[in-house]
C-alpha positions in Angstrom: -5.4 -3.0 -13.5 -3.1 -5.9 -11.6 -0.4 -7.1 -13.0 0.5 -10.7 -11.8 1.0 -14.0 -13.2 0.2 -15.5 -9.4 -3.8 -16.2 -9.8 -4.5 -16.9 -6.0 -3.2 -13.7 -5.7 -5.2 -12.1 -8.3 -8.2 -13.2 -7.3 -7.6 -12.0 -3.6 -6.9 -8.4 -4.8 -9.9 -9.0 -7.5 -12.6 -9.7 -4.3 -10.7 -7.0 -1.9 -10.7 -4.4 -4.1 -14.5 -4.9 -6.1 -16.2 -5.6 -2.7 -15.0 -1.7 -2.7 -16.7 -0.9 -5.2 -13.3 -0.7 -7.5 -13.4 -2.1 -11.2 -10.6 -4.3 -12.0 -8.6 -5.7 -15.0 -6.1 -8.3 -14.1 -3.3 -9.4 -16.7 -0.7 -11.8 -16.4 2.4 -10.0 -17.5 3.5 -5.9 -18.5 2.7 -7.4 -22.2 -0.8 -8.1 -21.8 -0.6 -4.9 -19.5 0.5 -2.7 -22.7 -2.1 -4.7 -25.0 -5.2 -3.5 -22.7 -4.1 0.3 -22.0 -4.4 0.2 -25.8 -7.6 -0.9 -26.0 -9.2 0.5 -22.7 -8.0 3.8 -22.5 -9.3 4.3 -19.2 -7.3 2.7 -16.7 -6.7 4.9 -13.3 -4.1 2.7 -11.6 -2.1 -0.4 -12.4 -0.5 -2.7 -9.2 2.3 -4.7 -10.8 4.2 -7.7 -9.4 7.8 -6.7 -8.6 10.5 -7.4 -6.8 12.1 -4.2 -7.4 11.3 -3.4 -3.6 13.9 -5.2 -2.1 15.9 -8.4 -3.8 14.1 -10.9 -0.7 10.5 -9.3 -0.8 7.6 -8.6 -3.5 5.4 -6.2 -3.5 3.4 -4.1 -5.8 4.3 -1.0 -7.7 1.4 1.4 -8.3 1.6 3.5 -11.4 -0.9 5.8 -12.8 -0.5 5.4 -16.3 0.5 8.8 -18.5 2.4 10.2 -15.4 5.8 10.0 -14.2 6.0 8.2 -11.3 9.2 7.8 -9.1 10.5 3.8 -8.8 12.6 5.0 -6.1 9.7 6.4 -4.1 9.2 4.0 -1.3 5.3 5.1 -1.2 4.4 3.5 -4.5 5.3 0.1 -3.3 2.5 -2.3 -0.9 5.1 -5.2 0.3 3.8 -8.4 0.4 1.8 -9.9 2.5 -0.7 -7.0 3.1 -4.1 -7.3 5.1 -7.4 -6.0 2.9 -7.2 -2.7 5.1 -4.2 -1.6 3.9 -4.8 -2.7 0.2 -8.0 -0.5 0.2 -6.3 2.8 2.0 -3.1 2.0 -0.5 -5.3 2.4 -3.6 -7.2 5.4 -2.8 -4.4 7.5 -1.6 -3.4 6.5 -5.1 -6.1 7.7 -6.7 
């Protein structure tokens, strides 16, 4: 699942990630986000839009949902702007 309001953005992860073979949902905000896991319960990985990385630089937080995962843990994060490459090896280490 992505989690971005930015659709130019969406759509580039959409054709990265599917022309890999990947299946993905894409939501606008963590609300939509919640509404889905409830109604596909199968979700391996969500990328969500955040800032949370550092105050001047977005980036993605991966979380896999029903585990913990660390906020603080520099390796959940893909900063903004990424190539295609390191999208592709950033989700499957995730997963």
């Amino acid at each position: 699942m992505v989690v971005d309001e930015e659709v130019d953005v969406v759509k580039q992860l959409k054709s990265y990630l599917e022309n890999d073979e990947y299946e993905i949902i894409d939501v606008k905000n963590r609300r939509e986000a919640i509404n889905r896991m409830e109604t596909d319960k199968i979700i391996d990985l969500m990328l969500i839009n955040t800032s949370k990385y550092s105050n001047d630089t977005n980036a993605f937080f991966s979380i896999k949902p029903k585990t913990k995962t660390d906020i603080d843990d520099v390796d959940n994060y893909l900063k903004k702007p990424f190539t295609k490459e390191q999208l592709i090896k950033f989700v499957n280490d995730k997963i």
